[in-house]
C-alpha positions in Angstrom: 0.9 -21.6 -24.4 0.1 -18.1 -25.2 -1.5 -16.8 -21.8 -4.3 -14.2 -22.4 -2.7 -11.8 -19.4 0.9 -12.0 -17.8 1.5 -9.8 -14.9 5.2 -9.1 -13.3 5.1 -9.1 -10.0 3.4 -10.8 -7.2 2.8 -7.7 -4.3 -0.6 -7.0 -3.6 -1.2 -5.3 -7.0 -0.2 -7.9 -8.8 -2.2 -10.5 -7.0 -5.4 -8.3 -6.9 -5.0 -8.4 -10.7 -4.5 -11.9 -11.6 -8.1 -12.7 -9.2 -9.6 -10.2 -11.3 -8.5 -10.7 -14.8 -8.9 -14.6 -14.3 -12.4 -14.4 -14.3 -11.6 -13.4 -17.9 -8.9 -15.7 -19.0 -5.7 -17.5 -18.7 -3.4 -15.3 -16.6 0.4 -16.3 -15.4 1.5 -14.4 -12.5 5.7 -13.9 -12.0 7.4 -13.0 -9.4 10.8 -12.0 -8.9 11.4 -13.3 -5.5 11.3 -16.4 -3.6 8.3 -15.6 -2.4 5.4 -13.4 -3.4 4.5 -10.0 -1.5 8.0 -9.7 0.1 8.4 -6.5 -0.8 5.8 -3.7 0.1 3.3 -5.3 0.5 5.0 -7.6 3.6 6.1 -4.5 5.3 3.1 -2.5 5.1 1.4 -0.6 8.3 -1.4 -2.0 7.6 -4.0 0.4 8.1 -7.4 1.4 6.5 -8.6 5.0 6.6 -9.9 7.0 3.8 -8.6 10.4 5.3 -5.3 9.3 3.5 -3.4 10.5 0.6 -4.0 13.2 -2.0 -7.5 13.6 -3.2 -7.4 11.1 -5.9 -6.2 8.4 -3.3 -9.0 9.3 -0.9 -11.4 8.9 -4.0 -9.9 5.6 -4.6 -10.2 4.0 -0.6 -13.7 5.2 -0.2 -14.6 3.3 -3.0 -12.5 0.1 -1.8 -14.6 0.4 1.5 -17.1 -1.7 0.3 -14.8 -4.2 -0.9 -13.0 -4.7 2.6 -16.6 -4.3 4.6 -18.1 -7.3 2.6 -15.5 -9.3 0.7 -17.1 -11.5 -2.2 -19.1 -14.4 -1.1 -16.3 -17.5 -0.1 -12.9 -14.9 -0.8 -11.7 -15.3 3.0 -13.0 -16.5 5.9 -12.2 -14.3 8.7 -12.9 -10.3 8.4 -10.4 -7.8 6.5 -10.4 -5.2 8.9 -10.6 -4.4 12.8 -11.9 -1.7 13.9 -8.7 0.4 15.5 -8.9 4.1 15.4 -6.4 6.8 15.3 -5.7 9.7 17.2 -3.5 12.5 16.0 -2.3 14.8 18.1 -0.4 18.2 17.8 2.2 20.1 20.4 2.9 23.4 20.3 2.8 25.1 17.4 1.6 22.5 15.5 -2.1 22.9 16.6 -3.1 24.3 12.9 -1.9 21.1 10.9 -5.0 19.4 12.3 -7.3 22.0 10.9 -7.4 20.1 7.1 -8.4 16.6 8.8 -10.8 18.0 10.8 -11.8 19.7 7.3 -12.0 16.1 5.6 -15.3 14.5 8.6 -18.0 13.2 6.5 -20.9 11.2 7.3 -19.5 7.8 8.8 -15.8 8.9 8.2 -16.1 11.3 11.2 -12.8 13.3 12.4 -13.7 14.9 16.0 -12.1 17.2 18.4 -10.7 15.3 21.8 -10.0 17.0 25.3 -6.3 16.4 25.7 -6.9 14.9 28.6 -8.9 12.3 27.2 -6.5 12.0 24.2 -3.8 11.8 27.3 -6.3 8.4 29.1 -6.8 6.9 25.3 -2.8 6.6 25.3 -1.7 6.8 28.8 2.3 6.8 27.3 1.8 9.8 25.7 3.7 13.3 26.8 0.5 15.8 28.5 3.0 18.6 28.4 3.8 17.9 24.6 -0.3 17.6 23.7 -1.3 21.1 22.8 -5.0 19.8 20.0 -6.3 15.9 19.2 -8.3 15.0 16.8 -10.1 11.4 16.7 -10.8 9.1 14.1 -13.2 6.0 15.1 -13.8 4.2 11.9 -9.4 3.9 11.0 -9.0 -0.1 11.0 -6.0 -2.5 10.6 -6.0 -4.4 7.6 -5.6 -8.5 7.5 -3.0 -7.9 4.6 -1.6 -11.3 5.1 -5.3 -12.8 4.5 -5.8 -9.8 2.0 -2.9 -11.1 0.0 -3.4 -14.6 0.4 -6.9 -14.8 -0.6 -6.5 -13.1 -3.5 -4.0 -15.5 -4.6 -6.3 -18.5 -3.8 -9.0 -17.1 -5.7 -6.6 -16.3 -8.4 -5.2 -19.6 -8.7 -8.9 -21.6 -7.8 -10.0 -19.5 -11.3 -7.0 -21.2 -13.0 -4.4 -18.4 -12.5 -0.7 -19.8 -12.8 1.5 -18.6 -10.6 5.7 -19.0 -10.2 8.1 -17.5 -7.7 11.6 -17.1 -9.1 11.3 -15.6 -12.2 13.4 -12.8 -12.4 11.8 -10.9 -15.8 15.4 -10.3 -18.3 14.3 -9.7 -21.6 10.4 -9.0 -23.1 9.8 -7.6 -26.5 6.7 -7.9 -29.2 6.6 -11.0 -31.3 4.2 -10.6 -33.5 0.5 -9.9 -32.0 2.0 -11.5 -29.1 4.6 -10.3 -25.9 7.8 -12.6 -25.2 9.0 -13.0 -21.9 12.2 -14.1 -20.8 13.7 -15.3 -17.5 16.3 -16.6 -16.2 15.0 -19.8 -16.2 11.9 -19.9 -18.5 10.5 -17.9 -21.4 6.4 -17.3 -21.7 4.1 -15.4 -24.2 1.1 -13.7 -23.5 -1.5 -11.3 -25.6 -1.2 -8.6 -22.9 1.4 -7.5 -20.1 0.6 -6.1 -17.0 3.5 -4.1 -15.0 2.7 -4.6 -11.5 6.7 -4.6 -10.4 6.6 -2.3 -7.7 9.5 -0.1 -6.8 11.2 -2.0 -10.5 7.8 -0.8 -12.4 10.1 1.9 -14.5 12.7 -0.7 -14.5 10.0 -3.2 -16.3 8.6 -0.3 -18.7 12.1 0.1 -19.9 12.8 -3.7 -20.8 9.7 -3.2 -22.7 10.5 -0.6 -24.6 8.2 2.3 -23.0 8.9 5.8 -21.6 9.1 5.6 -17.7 6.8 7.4 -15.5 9.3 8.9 -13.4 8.9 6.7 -10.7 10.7 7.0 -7.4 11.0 4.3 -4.9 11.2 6.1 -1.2 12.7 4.6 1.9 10.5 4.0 5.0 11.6 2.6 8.2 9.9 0.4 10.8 10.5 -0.6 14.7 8.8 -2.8 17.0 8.8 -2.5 20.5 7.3 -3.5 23.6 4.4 -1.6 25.1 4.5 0.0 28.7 3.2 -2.3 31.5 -0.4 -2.8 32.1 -1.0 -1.2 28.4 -4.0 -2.7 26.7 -3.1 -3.3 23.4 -6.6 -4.2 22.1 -7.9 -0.7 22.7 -5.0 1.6 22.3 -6.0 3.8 19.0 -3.0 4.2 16.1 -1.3 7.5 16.5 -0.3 9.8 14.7 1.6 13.3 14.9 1.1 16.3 13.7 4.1 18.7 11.9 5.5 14.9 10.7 4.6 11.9 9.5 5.5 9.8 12.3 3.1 7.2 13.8 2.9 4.9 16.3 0.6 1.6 16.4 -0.3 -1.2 18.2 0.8 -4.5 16.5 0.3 -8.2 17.7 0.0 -7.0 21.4 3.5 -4.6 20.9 3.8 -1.4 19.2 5.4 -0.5 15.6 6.4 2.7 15.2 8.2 4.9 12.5 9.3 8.1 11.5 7.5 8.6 8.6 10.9 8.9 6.1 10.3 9.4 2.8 13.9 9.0 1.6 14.6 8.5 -2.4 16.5 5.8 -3.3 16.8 3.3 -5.9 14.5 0.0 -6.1 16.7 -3.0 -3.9 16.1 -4.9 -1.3 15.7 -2.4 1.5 16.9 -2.3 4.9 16.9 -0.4 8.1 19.8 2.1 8.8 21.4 1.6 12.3 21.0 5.4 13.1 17.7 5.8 11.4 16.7 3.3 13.8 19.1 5.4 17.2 17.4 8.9 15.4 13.6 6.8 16.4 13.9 5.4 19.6 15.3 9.0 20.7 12.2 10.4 18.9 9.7 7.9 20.7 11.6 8.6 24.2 11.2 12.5 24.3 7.5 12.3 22.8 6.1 9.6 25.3 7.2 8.0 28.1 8.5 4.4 26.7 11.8 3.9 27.5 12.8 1.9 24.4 15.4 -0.8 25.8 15.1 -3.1 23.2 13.7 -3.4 19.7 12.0 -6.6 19.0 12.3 -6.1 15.0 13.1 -3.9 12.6 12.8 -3.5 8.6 12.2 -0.8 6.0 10.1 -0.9 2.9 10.1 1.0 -0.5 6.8 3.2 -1.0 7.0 4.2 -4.7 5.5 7.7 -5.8 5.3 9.5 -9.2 5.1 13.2 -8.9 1.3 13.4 -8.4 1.4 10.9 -5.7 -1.7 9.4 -7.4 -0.9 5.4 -8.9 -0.5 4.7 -12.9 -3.2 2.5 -14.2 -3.8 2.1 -17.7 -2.3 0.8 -21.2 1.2 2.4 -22.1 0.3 5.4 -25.0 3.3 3.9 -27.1 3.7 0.8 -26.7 0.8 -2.0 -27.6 -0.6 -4.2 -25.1 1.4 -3.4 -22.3 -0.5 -2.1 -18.9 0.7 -0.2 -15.9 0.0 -0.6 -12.6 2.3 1.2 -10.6 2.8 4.1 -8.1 0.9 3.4 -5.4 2.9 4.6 -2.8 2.1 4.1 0.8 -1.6 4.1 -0.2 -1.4 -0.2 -2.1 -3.3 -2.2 0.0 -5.9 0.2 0.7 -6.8 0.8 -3.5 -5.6 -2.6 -4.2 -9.6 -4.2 -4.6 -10.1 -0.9 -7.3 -7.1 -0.9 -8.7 -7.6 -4.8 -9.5 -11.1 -3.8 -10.6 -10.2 -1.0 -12.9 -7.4 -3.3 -14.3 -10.0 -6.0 -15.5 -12.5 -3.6 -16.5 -9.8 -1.8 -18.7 -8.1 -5.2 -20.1 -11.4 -6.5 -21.3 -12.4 -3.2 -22.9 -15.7 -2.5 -20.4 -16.2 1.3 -20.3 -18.8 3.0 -17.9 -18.7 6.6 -16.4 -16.8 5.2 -13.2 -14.5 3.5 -15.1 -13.6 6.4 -17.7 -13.4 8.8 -14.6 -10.9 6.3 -12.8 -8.9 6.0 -16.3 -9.0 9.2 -17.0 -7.5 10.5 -13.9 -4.9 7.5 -13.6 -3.9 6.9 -17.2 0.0 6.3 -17.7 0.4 9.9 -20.4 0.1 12.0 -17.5 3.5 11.3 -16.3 5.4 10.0 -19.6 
């Protein structure tokens, strides 16, 4: 069978894709692993705000908005996202780094000034010495990525999308009109292949004959711990701090919390270094007042940037046939319904002033 789409990789891009393009025609979905979305997407923070990323990123969730407000008719059946907020405060000396979010309030996307004493009663653990400015932002919301992720899959599949797990992409060249894929275990042909590998996305382009974009997987790391006594989980806002990327949120009635690293490194199967992990519990003990005695869980995940920081979407200039959809950094799950949208639309030739913009801005011979 010669499949009208192929996409490698089963993250959230990938499977935002395949429910898209299967609306118009056969699409075979491969994934590397033993399971899809174990990579970024499973290790996400899970968060929805559109005061996020570069401009091009914050163009791309306010349009998703809709999207996670009002998911298509039958998609899932319990809501995408939960209203959290987030408050970011600054100590001394980093009171001006909250000036540019305060700079980004709109209409319904509101970014406020707090008292820091009532940023200090929202998140009782926090430091009062150490809270110099706060800034709130009521509309931030956790994401459902599991049901996200899921129900794109389901739709995909319901639509006729063909999906297998263990298929470890070797070999791909033209044949023909046609792509050739090769596996370990299988080989496949398809009209049109779409790169949705992840942290591997250069690593795919290359099998395939393309330029890469330069991209460069980054490190992140992760904690769970347990909240402070008599902490309402339910209520307590995501925070962030200013002068670092650092964050702390509440997860599943405990709190996740990371540093906010950014290290380069090269596309594997990435996990948490013992004194990256020592380096944040020190962190979280002198900036609040958890005493961090045990760490329920820990993990890292790869957040894959090109130089702009905004994603690759679009058909490779050299190469026929073959789409990118890569790059999107810490920002996935939040442009995933777009990116899936701009994918189709761009597969199936449909052009429109939104679309062209979107291309435009995204298209692969930026970076190659």
């Amino acid at each position: 069978m010669i499949y009208d789409f192929l996409i490698i990789g089963g993250g959230i891009a990938g499977a935002s894709a395949a429910y898209e393009l299967s609306s118009h025609g056969s699409v075979l979905l491969l994934e590397a692993e033993d399971t899809t979305g174990y990579h970024a997407t499973g290790r996400s923070a899970a968060l929805f705000t559109r005061n996020y990323g570069g401009e091009t990123v914050r163009q791309i969730n306010a349009i998703s908005a809709d999207f996670f407000r009002s998911p298509p008719p039958g998609f899932c059946e319990a809501p995408l996202l939960t209203k959290r907020g987030c408050l970011t405060v600054a100590q001394s000396g980093d009171e001006g780094e909250l000036d540019a979010l305060l700079a980004m309030s709109s209409l319904g996307e509101e970014v406020v000034h707090v008292d820091t004493k009532e940023a200090c009663e929202m998140v009782p653990f926090l430091r009062p010495e150490r809270v110099m400015r706060a800034v709130y932002e009521a509309n931030v919301s956790d994401i459902d990525v599991a049901t996200l992720h899921s129900s794109y899959l389901k739709g995909a599949k319901a639509r006729g999308a063909v999906v297998m797990v263990k298929q470890c992409v070797t070999t791909m060249g033209r044949m023909g009109a046609n792509w050739h894929v090769q596996t370990a275990k299988s080989s496949f042909s398809a009209a049109k292949v779409i790169n949705a590998a992840g942290a591997w996305a250069d690593q795919i382009g290359t099998l395939a004959g393309t330029q890469t974009i330069g991209l460069v997987p980054k490190k992140r790391t992760a904690i769970i711990i347990s909240a402070p006594e008599n902490t309402n989980c339910a209520v307590l806002p995501a925070v962030d701090f200013a002068g670092s990327d650092a964050y702390l949120k509440p997860d599943a009635g405990l709190l996740m919390a990371s540093p906010g690293d950014a290290t380069p490194t090269n596309p594997h199967d990435v996990w948490p270094d013992d004194m990256d992990i020592a380096v944040l519990a020190d962190w979280i003990e002198r900036e609040t007042t958890i005493k961090v005695t045990k760490i329920e869980h820990s993990w890292a995940g790869l957040r894959s940037f090109v130089d702009d920081e905004a994603p690759v979407v679009g058909f490779d200039a050299q190469v026929p046939d073959f789409f990118w959809l890569a790059g999107q950094g810490g920002y996935g799950i939040m442009m995933a319904p777009i990116l899936a949208q701009l994918t189709a639309d761009l597969c199936t030739g449909n052009h429109g002033t939104h679309v062209d913009q979107l291309a435009q801005l995204l298209s692969p011979s930026r970076v190659q």
